[in-house]
Backbone as CSV, one residue per row, in Angstrom:
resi,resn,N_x,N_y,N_z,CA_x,CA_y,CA_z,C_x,C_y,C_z
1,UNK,-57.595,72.643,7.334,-57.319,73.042,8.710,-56.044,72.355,9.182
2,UNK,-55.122,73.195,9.755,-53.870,72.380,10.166,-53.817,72.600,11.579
3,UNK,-53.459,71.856,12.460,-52.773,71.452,13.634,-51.898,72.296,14.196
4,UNK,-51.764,72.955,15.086,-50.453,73.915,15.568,-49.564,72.715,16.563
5,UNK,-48.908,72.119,15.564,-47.401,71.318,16.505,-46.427,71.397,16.040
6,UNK,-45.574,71.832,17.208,-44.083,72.298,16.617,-43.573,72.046,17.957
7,UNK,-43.086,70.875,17.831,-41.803,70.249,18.625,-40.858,70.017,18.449
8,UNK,-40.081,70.093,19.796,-38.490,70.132,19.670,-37.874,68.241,19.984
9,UNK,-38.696,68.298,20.442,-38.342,66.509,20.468,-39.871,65.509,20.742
10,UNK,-39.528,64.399,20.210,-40.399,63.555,19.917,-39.917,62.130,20.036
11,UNK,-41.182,61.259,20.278,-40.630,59.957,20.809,-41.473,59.367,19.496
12,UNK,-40.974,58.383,18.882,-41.971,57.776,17.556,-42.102,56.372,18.019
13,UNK,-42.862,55.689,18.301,-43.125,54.110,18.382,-44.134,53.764,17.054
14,UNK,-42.876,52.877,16.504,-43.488,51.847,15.780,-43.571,50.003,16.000
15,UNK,-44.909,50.135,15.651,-45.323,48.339,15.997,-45.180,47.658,15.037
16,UNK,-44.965,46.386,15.495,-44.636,45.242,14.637,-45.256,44.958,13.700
17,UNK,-46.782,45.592,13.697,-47.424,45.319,12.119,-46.997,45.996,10.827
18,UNK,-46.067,47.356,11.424,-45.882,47.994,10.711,-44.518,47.880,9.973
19,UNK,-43.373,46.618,11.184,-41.987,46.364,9.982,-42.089,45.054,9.921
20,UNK,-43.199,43.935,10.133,-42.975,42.553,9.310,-44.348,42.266,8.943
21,UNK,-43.924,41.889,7.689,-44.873,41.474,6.612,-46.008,40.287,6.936
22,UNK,-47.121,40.025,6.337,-48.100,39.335,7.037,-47.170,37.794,6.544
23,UNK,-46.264,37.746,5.362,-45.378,36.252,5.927,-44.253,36.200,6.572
24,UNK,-44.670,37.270,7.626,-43.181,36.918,8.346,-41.711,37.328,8.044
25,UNK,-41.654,38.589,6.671,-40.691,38.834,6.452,-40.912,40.387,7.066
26,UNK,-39.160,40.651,7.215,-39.392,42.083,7.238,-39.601,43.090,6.363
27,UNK,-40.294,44.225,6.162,-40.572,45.097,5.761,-39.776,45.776,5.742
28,UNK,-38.644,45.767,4.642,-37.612,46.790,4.489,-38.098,47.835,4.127
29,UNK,-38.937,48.321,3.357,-39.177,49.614,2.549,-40.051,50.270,3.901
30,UNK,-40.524,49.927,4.770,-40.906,50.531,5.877,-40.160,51.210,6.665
31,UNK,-38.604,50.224,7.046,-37.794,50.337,7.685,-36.942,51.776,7.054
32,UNK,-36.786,51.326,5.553,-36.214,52.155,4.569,-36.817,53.708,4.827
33,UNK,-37.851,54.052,4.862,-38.483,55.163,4.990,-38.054,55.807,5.957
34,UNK,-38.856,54.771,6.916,-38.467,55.424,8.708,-37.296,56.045,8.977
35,UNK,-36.167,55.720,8.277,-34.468,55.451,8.521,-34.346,57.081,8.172
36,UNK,-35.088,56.864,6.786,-35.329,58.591,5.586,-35.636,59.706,6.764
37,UNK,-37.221,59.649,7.601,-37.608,60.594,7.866,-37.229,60.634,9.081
38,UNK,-36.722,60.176,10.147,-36.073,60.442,11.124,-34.645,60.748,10.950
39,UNK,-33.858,60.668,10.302,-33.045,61.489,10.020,-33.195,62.558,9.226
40,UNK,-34.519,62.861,8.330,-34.307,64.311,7.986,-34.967,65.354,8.650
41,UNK,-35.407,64.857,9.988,-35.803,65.380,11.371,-35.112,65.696,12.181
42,UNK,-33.816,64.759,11.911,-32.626,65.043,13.122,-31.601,66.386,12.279
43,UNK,-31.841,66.307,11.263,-31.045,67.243,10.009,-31.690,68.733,10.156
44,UNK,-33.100,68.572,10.708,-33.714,70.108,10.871,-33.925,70.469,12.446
45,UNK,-33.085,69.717,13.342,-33.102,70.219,14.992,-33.844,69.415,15.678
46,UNK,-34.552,68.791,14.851,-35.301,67.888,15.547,-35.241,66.943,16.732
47,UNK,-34.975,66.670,18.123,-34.080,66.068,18.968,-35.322,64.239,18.550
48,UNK,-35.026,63.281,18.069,-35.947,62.048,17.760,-35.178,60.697,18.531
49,UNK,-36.035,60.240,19.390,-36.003,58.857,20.114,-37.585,57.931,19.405
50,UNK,-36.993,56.609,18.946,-37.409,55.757,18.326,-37.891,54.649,19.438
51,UNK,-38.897,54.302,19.266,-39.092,52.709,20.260,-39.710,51.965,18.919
52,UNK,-38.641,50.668,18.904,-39.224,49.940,17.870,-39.942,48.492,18.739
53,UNK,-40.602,48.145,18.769,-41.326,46.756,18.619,-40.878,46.048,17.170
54,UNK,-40.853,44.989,17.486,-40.688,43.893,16.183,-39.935,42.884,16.244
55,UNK,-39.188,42.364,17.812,-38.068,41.626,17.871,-38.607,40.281,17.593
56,UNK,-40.219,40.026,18.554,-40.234,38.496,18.134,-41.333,38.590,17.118
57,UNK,-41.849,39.092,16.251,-41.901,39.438,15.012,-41.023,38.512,14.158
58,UNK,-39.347,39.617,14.110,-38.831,39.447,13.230,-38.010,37.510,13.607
59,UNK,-38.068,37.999,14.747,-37.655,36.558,15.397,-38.167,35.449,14.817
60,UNK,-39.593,35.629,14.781,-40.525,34.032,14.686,-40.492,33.805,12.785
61,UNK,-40.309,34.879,11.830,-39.646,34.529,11.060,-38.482,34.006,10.366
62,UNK,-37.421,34.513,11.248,-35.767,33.992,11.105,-36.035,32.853,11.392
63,UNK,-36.689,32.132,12.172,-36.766,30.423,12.730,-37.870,30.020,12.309
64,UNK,-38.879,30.666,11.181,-39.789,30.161,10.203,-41.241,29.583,11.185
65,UNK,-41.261,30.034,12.539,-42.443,29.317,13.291,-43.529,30.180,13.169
66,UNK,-44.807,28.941,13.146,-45.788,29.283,12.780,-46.576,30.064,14.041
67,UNK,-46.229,29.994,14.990,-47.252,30.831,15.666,-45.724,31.232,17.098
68,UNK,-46.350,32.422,17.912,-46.020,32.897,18.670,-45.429,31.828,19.870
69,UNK,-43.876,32.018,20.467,-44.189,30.503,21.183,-44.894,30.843,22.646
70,UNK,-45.375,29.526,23.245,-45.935,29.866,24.462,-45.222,29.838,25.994
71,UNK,-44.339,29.323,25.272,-43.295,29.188,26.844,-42.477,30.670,27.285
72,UNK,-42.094,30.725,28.195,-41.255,32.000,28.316,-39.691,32.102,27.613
73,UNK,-39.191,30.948,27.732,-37.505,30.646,27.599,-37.558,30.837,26.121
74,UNK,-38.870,30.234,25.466,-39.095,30.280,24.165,-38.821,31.874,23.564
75,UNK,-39.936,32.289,24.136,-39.963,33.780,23.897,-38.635,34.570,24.168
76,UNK,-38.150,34.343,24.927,-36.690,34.894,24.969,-35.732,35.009,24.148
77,UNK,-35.590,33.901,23.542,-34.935,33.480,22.859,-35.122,33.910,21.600
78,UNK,-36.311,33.701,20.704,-37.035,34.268,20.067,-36.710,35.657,19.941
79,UNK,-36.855,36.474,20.769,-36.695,38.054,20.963,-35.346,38.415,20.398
80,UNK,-34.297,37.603,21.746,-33.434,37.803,21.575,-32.437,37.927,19.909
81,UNK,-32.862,37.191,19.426,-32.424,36.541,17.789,-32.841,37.768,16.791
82,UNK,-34.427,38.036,17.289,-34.936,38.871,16.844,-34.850,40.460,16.472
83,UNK,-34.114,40.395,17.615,-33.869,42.069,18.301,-32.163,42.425,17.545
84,UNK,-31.520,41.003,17.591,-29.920,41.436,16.864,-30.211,41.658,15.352
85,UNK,-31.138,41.115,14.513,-31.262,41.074,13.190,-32.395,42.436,13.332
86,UNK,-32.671,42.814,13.709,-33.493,44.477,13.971,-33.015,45.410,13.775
87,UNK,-31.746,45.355,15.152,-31.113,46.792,15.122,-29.824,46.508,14.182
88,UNK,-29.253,45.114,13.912,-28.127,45.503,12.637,-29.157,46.028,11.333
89,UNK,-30.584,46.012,10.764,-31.191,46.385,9.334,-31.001,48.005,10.239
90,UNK,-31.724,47.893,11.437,-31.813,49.819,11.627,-30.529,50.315,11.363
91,UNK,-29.195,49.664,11.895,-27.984,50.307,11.693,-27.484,50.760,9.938
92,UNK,-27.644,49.563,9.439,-27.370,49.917,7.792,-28.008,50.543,7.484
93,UNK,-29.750,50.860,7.671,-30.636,51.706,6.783,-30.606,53.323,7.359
94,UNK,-30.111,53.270,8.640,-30.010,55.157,8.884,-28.389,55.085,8.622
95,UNK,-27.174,54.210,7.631,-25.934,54.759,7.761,-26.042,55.222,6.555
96,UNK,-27.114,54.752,5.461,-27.244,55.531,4.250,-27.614,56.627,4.331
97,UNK,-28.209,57.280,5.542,-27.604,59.036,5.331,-26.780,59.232,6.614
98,UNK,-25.416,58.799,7.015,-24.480,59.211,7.762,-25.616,59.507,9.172
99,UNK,-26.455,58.472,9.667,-27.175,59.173,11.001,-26.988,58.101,11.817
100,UNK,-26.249,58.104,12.795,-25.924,57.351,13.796,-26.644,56.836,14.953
101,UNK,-26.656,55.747,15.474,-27.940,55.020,16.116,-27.233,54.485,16.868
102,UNK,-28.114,53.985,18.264,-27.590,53.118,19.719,-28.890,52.898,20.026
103,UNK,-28.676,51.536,20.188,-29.447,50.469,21.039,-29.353,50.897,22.619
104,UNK,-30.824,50.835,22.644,-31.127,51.250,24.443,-32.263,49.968,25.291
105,UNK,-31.562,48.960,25.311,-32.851,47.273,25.797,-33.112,48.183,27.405
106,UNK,-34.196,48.067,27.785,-34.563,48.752,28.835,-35.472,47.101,29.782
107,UNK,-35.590,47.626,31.172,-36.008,46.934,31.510,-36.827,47.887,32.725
108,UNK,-38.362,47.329,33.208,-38.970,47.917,34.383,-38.076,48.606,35.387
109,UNK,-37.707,47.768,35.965,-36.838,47.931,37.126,-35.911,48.712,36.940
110,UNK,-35.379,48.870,36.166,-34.322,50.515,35.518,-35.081,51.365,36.027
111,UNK,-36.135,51.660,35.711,-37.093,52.851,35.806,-37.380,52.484,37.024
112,UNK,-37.311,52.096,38.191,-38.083,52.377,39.321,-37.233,52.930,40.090
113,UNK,-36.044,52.566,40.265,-34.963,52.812,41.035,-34.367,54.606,40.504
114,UNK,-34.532,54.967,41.258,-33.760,56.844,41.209,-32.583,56.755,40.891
115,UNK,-31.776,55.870,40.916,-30.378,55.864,40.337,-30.436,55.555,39.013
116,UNK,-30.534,54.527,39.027,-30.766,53.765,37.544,-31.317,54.668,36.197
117,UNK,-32.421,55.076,36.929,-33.536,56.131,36.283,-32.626,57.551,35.660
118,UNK,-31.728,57.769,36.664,-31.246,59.169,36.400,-29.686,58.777,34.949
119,UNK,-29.576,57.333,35.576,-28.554,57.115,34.517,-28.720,57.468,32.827
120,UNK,-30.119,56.207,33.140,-30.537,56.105,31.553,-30.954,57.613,31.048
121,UNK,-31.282,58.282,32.033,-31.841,59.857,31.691,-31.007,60.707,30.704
122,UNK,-29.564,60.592,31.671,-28.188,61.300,30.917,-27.921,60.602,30.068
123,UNK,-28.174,59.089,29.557,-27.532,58.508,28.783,-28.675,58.993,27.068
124,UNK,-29.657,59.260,27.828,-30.707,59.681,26.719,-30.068,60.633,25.959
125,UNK,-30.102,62.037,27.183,-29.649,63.321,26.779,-28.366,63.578,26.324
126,UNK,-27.388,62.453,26.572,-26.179,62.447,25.867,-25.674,62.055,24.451
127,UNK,-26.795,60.481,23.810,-27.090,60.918,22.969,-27.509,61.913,21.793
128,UNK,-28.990,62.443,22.395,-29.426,63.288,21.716,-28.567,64.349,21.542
129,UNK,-27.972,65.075,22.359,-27.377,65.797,22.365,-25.905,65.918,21.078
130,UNK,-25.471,64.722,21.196,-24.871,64.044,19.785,-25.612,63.961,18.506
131,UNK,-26.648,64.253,18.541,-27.299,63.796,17.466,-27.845,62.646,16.971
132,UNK,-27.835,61.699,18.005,-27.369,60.172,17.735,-29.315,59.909,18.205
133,UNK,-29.930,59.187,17.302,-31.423,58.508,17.436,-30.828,57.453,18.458
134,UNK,-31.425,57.497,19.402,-32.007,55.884,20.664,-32.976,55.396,19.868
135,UNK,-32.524,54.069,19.728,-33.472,52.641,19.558,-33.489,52.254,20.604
136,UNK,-35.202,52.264,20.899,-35.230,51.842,22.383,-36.314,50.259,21.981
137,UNK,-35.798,49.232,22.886,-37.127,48.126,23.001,-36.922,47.672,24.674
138,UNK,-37.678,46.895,24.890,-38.237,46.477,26.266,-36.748,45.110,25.362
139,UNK,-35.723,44.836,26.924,-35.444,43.409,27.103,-35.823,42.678,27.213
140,UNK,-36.225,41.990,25.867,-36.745,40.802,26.035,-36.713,39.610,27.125
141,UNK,-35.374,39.556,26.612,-34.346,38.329,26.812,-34.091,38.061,28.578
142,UNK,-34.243,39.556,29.308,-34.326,38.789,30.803,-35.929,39.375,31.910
143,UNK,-36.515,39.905,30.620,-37.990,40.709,31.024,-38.667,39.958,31.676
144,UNK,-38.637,39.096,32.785,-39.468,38.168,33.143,-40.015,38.447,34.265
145,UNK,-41.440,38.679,34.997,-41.605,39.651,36.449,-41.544,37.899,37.474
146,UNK,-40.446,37.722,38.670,-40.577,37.565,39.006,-40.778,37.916,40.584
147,UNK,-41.892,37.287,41.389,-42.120,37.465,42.976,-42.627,39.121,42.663
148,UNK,-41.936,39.589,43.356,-42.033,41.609,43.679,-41.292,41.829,42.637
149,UNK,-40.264,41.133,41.858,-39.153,41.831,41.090,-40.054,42.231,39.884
150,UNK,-40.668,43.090,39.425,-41.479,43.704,38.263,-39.917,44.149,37.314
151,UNK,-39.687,43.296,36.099,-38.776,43.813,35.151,-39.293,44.382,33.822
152,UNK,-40.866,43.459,33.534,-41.390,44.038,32.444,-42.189,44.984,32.441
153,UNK,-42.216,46.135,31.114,-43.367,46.812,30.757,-44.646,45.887,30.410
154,UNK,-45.372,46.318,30.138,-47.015,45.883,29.888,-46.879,45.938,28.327
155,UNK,-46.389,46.639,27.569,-46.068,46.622,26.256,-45.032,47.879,25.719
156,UNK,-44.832,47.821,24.560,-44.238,48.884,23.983,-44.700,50.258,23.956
157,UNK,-46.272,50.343,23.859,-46.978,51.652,23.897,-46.469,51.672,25.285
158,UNK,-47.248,51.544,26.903,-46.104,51.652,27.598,-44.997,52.000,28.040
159,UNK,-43.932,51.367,27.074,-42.976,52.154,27.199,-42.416,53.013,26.666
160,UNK,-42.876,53.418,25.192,-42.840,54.740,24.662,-43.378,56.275,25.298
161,UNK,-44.474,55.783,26.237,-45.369,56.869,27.150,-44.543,57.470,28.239
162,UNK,-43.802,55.900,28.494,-42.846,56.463,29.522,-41.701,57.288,29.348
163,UNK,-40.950,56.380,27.962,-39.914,57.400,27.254,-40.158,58.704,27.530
164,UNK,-41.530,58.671,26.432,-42.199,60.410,26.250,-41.515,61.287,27.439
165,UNK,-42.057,61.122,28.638,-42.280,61.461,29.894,-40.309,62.118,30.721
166,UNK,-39.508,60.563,30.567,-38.582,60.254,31.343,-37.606,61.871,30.319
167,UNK,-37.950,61.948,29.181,-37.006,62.604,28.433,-37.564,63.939,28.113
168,UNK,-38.606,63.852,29.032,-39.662,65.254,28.178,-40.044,65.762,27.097
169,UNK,-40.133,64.784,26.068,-40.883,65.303,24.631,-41.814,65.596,24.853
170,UNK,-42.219,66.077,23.560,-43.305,67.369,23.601,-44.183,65.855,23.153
171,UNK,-44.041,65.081,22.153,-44.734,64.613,21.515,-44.986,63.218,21.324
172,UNK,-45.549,61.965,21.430,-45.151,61.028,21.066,-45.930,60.446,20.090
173,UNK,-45.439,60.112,18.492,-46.493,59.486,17.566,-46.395,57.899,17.891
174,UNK,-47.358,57.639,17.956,-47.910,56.065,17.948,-47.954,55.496,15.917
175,UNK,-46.748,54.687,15.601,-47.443,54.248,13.920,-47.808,53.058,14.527
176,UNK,-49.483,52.513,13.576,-50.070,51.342,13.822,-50.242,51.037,12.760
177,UNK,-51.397,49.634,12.874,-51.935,49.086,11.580,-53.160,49.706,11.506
178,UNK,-53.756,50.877,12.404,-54.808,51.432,12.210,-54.735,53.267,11.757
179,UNK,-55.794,53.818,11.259,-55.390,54.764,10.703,-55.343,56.202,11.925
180,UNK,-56.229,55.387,13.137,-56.354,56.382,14.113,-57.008,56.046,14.785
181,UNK,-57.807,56.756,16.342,-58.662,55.983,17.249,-60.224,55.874,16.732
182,UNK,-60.827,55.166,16.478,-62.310,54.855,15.942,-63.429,54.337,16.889
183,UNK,-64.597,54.515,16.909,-65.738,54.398,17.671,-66.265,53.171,18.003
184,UNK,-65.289,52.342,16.659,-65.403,50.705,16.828,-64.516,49.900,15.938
185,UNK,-64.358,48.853,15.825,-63.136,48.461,14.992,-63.475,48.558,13.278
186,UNK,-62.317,49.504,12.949,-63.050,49.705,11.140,-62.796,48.630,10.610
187,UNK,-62.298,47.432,10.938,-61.906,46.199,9.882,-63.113,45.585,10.182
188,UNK,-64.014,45.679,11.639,-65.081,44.810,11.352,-66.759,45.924,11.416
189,UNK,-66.927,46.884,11.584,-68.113,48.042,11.816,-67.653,48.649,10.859
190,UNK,-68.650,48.618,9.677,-68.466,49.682,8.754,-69.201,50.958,8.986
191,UNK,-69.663,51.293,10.556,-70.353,52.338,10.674,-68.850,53.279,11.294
192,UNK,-67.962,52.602,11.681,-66.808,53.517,13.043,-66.887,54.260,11.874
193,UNK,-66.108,55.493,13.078,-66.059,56.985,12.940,-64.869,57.113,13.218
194,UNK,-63.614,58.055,12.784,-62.108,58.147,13.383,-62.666,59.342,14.145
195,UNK,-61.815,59.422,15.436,-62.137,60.119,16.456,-60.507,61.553,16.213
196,UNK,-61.306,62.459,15.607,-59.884,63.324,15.311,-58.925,63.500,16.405
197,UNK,-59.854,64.001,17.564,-59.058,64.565,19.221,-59.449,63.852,19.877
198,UNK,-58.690,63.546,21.420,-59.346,63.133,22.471,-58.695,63.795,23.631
199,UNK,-59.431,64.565,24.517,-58.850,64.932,25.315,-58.968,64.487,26.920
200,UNK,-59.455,63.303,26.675,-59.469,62.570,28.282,-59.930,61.081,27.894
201,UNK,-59.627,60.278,28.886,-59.289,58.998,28.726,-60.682,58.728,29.541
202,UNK,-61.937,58.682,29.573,-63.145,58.249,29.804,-63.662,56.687,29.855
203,UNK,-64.710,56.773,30.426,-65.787,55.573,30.018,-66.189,55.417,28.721
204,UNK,-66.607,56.241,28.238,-67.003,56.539,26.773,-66.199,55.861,25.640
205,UNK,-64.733,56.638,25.939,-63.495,56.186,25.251,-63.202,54.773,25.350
206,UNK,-63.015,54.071,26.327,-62.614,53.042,26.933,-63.190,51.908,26.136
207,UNK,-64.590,52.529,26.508,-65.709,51.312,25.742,-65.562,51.008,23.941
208,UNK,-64.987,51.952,23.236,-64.877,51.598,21.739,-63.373,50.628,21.632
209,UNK,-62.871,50.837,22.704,-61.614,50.116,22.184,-61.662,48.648,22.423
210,UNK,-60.767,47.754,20.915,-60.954,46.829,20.655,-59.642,45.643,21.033
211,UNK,-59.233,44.875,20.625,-58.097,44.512,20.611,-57.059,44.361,19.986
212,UNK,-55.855,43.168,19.675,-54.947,43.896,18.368,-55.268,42.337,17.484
213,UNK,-55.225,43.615,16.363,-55.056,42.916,14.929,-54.310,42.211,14.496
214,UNK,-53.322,41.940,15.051,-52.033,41.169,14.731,-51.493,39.719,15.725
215,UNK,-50.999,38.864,14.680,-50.753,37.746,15.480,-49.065,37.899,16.393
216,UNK,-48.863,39.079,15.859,-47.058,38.903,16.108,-46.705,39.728,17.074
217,UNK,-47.840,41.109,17.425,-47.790,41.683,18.351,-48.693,41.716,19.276
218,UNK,-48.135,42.121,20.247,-48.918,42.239,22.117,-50.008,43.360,22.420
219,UNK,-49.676,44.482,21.724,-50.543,45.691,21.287,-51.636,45.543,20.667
220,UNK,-52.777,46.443,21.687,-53.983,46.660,21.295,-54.567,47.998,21.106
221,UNK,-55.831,48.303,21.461,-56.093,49.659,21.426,-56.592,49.854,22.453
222,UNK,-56.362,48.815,23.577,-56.397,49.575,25.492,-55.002,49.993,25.215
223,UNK,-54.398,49.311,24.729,-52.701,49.469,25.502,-52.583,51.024,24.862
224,UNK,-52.619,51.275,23.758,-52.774,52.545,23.320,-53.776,53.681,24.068
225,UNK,-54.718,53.188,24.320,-55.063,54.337,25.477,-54.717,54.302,26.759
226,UNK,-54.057,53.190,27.538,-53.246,53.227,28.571,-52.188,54.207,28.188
227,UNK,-51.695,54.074,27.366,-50.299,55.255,26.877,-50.641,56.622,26.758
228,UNK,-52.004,56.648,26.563,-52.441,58.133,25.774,-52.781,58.722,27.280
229,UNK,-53.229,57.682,28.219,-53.708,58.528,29.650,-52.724,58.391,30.251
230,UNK,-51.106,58.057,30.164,-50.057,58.660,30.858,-49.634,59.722,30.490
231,UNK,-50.044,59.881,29.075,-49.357,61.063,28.226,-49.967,62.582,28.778
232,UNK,-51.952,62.398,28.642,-52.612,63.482,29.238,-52.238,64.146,30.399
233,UNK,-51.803,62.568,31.372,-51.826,62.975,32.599,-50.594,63.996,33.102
234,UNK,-49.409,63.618,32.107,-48.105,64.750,32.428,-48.171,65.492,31.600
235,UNK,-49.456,66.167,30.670,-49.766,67.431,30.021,-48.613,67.417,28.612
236,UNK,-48.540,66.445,28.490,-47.929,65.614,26.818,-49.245,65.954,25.523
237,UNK,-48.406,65.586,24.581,-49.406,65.125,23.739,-49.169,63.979,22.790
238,UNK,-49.584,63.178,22.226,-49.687,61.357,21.812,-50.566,61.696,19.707
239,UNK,-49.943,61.309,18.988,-50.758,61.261,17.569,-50.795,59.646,17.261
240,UNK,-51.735,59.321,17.393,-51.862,57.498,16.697,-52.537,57.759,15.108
241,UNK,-51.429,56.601,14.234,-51.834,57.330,13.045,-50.931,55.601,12.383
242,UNK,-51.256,55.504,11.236,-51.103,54.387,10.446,-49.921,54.623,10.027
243,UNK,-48.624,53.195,10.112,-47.266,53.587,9.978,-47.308,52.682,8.863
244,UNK,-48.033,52.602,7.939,-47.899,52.024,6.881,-46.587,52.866,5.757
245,UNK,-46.504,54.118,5.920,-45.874,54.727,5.361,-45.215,55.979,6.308
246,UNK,-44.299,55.426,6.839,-43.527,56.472,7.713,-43.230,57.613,7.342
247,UNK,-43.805,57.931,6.040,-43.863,59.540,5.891,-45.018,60.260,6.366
248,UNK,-45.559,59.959,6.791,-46.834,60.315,7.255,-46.285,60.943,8.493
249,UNK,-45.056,60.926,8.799,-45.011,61.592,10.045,-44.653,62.925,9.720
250,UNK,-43.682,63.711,8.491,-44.018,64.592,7.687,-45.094,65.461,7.925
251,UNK,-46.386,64.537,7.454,-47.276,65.347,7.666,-48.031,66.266,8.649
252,UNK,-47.854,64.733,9.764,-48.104,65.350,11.313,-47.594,66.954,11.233
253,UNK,-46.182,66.355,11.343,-45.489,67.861,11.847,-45.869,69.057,11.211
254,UNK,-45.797,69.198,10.056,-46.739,69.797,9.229,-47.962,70.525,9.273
255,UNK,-48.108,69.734,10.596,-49.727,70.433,11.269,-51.019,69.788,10.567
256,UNK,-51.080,68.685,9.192,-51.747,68.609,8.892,-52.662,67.511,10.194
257,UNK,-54.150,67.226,9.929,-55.050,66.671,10.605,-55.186,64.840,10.044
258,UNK,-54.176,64.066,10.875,-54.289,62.981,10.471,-53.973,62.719,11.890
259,UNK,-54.799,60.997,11.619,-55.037,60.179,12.783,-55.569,60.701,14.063
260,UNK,-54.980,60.890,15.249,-56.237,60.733,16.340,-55.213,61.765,17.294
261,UNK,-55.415,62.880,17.707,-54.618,63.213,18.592,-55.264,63.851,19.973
262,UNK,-54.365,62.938,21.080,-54.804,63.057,22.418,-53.843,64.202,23.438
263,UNK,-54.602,65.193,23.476,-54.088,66.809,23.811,-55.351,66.732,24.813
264,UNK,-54.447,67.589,26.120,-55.745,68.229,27.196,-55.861,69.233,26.732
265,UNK,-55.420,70.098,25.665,-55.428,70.994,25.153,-56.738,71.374,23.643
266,UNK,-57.189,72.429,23.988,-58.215,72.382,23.071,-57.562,72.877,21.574
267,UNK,-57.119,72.358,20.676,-56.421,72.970,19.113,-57.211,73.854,18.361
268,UNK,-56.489,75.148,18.637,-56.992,76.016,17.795,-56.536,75.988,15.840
269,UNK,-57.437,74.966,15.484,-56.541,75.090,13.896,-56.599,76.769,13.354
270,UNK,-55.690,76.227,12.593,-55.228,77.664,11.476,-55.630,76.833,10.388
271,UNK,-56.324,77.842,9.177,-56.474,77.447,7.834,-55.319,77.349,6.934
């Protein structure tokens, strides 16, 4: 049974479990892939905006620390370091097929303001329109909410939902360290169930979700259904699916039935 999706643009967020390694290195052959199939997406019309997570990830490895730091200035810093050694691997690994990339550090407060908002809008569509993939991450480096001044997102899912939204894709895939949304956490209930569709963000729903698996990222599986019920709510649609192998997004498109997809829409498969 396959999936009827066929979009013209798409927002892909990948999380940090999915480009650094459980010691702290990066995951080139992840990166390597990703680089592959988003440009041979942009090669078939495909209009593709990227949100990567992984800065203090890749960060807390470049400076070899053992755990996440707890201070803020820390974290900044951290990010910051993090985020330049990110997008120079993204730059070399999409120039091996001639596909051109720009860094987009976003911050809350961009998005609230109608000016600001309309900037980054054209600056989206001017890209794309070039052909050129947006690497988008949350600014680390001055993301700090103070008083009323709200600068940060809540996480990367977050702000990929919003992407989705601000640019009007049809689509946004979520890659995780999980294979899709489940009834309970499959690393510890060997009874969960992957939940193929979801078409509303419930009590029901709410209650299976767990937290995140990872020491390096902020992402859980509320934050992922926080994203999936902004997505419903502007009549989007969201695929969470395991970015262990960024070809898997291939498949999506493909129509095949992998990972978890959240549509208000009821899918009529085709055989």
């Amino acid at each position: 049974m396959l999936r009827q999706i066929n979009p013209k643009r798409i927002v892909v967020k990948i999380g940090t479990s999915s480009l650094v390694l459980k010691n702290r290195k990066l995951n080139l052959r992840a990166i390597a892939r990703l680089a592959f199939v988003l440009t041979d997406l942009c090669n078939r019309g495909i209009q593709v905006v990227l949100v990567s997570s992984g800065a203090m990830g890749v960060g807390i490895g470049m400076l070899h620390l053992k755990d996440r730091p707890s201070e803020i200035p820390q974290q900044q810093a951290v990010s910051a370091i993090g985020q330049s050694q990110l997008i120079g691997i993204y730059t070399k690994e999409f120039a091996e097929y001639q596909q051109i990339v720009a860094q987009v550090l976003l911050t809350r407060d961009v998005m609230l303001f109608p000016e600001s908002k309309r900037n980054v809008v054209n600056a989206f569509k001017a890209m794309m329109g070039q052909h050129i993939i947006p690497i988008v991450n949350e600014n680390d480096s001055v993301s700090v909410d103070e008083l009323d001044h709200q600068t940060s997102f809540s996480d990367n899912d977050e702000l990929s939902a919003i992407v989705t939204e601000i640019i009007d894709a049809d689509l946004l895939i979520v890659l995780s360290d999980i294979d899709g949304f489940y009834t309970g956490n499959p690393y510890k209930d060997p009874d969960a169930v992957l939940i193929p569709e979801v078409h509303a963000i419930d009590a029901d729903i709410l209650a299976y979700a767990g937290g995140s698996s990872t020491q390096f990222g902020t992402g859980g599986m509320t934050t992922k259904l926080n994203a999936a019920r902004r997505i419903l709510e502007h009549h989007r649609q969201m695929i969470l699916a395991n970015g262990r192998d960024p070809e898997i997004i291939f498949d999506i498109l493909d129509g095949k039935e992998i990972g978890t997809l959240f549509t208000t829409k009821v899918m009529k498969a085709r055989v």
